[in-house]
Structures are given as structure tokens and as C-alpha cells.
C-alpha atoms as one frame of an Amber mdcrd trajectory, in Angstrom:
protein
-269.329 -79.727  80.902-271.417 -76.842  79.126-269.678 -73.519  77.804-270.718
 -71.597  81.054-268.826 -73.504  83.625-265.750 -73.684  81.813-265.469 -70.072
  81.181-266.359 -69.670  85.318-263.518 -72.329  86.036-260.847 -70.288  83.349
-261.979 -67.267  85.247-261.644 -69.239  88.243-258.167 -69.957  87.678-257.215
 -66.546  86.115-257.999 -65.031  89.844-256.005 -67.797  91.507-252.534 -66.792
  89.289-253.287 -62.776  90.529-253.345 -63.454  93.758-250.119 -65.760  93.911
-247.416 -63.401  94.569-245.035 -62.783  91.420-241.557 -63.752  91.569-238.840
 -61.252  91.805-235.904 -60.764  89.389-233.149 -61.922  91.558-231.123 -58.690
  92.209-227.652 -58.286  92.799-225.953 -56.894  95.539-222.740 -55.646  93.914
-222.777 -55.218  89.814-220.769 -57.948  87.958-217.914 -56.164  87.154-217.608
 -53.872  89.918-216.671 -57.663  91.504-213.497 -57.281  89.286-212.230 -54.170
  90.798-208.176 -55.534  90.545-208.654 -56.031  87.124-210.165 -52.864  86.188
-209.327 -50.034  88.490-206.706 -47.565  88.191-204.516 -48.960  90.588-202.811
 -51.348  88.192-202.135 -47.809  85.710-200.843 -46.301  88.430-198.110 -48.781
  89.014-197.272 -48.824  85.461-196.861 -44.969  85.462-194.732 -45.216  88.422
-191.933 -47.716  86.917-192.412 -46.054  83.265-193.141 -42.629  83.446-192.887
 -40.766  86.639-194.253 -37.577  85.099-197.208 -39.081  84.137-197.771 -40.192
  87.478-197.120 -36.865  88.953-199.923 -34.874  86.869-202.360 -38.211  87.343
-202.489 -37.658  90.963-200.807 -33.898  91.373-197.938 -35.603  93.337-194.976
 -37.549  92.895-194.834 -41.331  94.392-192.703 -40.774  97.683-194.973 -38.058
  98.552-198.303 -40.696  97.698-196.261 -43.139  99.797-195.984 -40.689 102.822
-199.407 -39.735 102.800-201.061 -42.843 102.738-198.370 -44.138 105.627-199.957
 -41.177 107.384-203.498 -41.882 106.793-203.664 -45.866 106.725-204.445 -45.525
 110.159-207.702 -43.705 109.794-208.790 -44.952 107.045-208.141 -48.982 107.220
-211.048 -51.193 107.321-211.638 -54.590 108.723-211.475 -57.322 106.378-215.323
 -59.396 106.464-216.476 -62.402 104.368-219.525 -60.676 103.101-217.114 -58.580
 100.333-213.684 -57.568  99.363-211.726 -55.067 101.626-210.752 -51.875  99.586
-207.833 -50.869 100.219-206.306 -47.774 101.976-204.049 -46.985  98.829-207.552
 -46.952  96.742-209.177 -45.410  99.330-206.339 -42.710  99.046-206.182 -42.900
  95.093-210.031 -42.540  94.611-209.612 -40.101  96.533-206.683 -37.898  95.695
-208.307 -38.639  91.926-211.563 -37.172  92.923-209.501 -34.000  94.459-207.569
 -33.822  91.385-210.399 -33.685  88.516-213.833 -33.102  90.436-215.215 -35.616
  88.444-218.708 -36.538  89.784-219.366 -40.123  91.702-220.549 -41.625  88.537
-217.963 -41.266  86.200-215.819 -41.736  89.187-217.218 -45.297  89.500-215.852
 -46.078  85.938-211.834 -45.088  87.022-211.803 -46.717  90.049-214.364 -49.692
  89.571-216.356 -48.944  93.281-219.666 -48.031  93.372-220.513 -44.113  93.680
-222.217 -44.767  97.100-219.133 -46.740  98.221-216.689 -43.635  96.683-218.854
 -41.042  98.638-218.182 -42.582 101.840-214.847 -43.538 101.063-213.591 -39.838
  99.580-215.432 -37.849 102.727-213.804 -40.500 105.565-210.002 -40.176 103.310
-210.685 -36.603 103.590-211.478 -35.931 106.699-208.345 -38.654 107.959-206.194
 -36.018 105.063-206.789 -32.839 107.496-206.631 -34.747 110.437-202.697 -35.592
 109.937-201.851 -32.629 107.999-203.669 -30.165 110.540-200.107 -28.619 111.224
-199.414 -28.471 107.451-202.869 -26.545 106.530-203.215 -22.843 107.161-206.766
 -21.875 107.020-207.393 -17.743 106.894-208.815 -16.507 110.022-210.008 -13.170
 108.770-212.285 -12.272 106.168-209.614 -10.142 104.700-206.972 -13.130 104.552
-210.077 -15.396 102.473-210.140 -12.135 100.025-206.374 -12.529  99.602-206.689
 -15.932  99.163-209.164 -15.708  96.551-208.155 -12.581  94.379-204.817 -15.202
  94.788-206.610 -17.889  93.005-208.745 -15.734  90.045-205.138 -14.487  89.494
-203.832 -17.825  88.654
């Protein structure tokens, strides 16, 4: 073969590789360690503040662990999933946690993620459905101003403390 037709089949063969479609780094549907979520959440702390140091527990979620039991007896109902074979259920009592954490620190999704080890799309879903199941069984419980003069009240109230 002369020098001409072996450049025209390398050239040849260069087209043929473009047009095959390039494989795809496999993705992943969940990270790797969010998989591990009983491991590394901050539901296991939270049981070891509750048999060691009560206080602890108190200022972690802003409530003591009779009143964290009460809630989440009151929302389990709303806030329950169905368990699936595609993934693990959460739980309500992270749902409430991740929550009630959230509410507590107003830490953003993503440093969120790191606490409770589920994913800040997951814990944006989760923490609007908890909160919207919280009002719903404390609607008795939660005065809301009706004037525009109670709201000033209310928030002279907070800038005072």
C-alpha cells in the first residue's frame, strides 16, 4: 500500500471512532455515603444526648425529649412514608429531627446535608411537608396576629429580645 491510502484509511477510521457514541461515566443515583445515613446522621447523637446529658439535648433541638416524643406521635401521621425497594424509608423521627434542626439553626440545605446525611433536595421536601404536618396539629396551639398592630407588637417583642 502507498503512503496516500494509508493516511485516507487512518483518516478513515479516525471519523468512524467520532461518530460512535462515547460512553457515559456511570452516575450514581444516591452519593456513597449518603447510603450510610444510620451510621452517620445525627440520630445516633441524639440518643446519646438523651441517656447522658439531657441538657444537651434540650438546646440541640430547643426541646426536651417527652416534648420531641409528643410531637412526632402527633405528626407521624402526616408525615410517614411508604416503605419501596427502590431506597431506604427515612424515618418520621428524622423527618422531625432534620427538621426541628433546620428550625433551630437556619442552616442552609447544604450544610444541612452533612448533619443529617440526606440529600438537600430530599431535606427540602422533607422540612416543608414536616412543617406544614407541625401547624396542621398544633393549629389550636399557634396564635397568629390578625391585625397589623398585633404583628408590630410582635415584632418590637422580638428586636427587644
Amino acid at each position: 500500500m502507498d503512503k496516500d491510502a494509508l493516511i485516507g484509511i487512518a483518516i478513515y477510521l479516525a471519523c468512524d471512532d467520532a461518530k460512535k457514541p462515547k460512553k457515559r461515566k456511570k452516575r450514581y443515583w444516591v452519593k456513597e455515603w449518603l447510603t450510610k445515613k444510620n451510621s452517620f446522621s445525627d440520630h445516633n447523637l441524639l440518643k446519646e444526648l438523651q441517656l447522658s446529658s439531657p441538657s444537651d439535648y434540650k438546646n440541640y433541638l430547643r426541646m426536651d425529649h417527652v416534648t420531641f416524643s409528643k410531637l412526632l406521635e402527633l405528626v407521624t401521621p402526616y408525615i410517614q412514608k411508604q416503605y419501596t425497594n427502590m431506597r431506604e424509608l427515612i424515618s418520621p423521627a428524622q423527618r422531625l429531627l432534620c427538621t426541628l434542626r433546620y428550625l433551630a439553626t437556619g442552616v442552609n440545605f447544604e450544610e444541612l446535608k452533612f448533619i443529617t446525611a440526606i440529600a438537600p433536595q430530599t431535606l427540602g421536601k422533607i422540612i416543608i411537608e414536616t412543617c406544614q404536618a407541625i401547624t396542621t396539629v398544633l393549629k389550636d396551639n399557634i396564635k397568629i396576629p390578625a391585625s397589623e398592630e398585633e404583628w408590630k407588637v410582635v415584632s418590637d417583642d422580638f428586636g427587644t429580645k
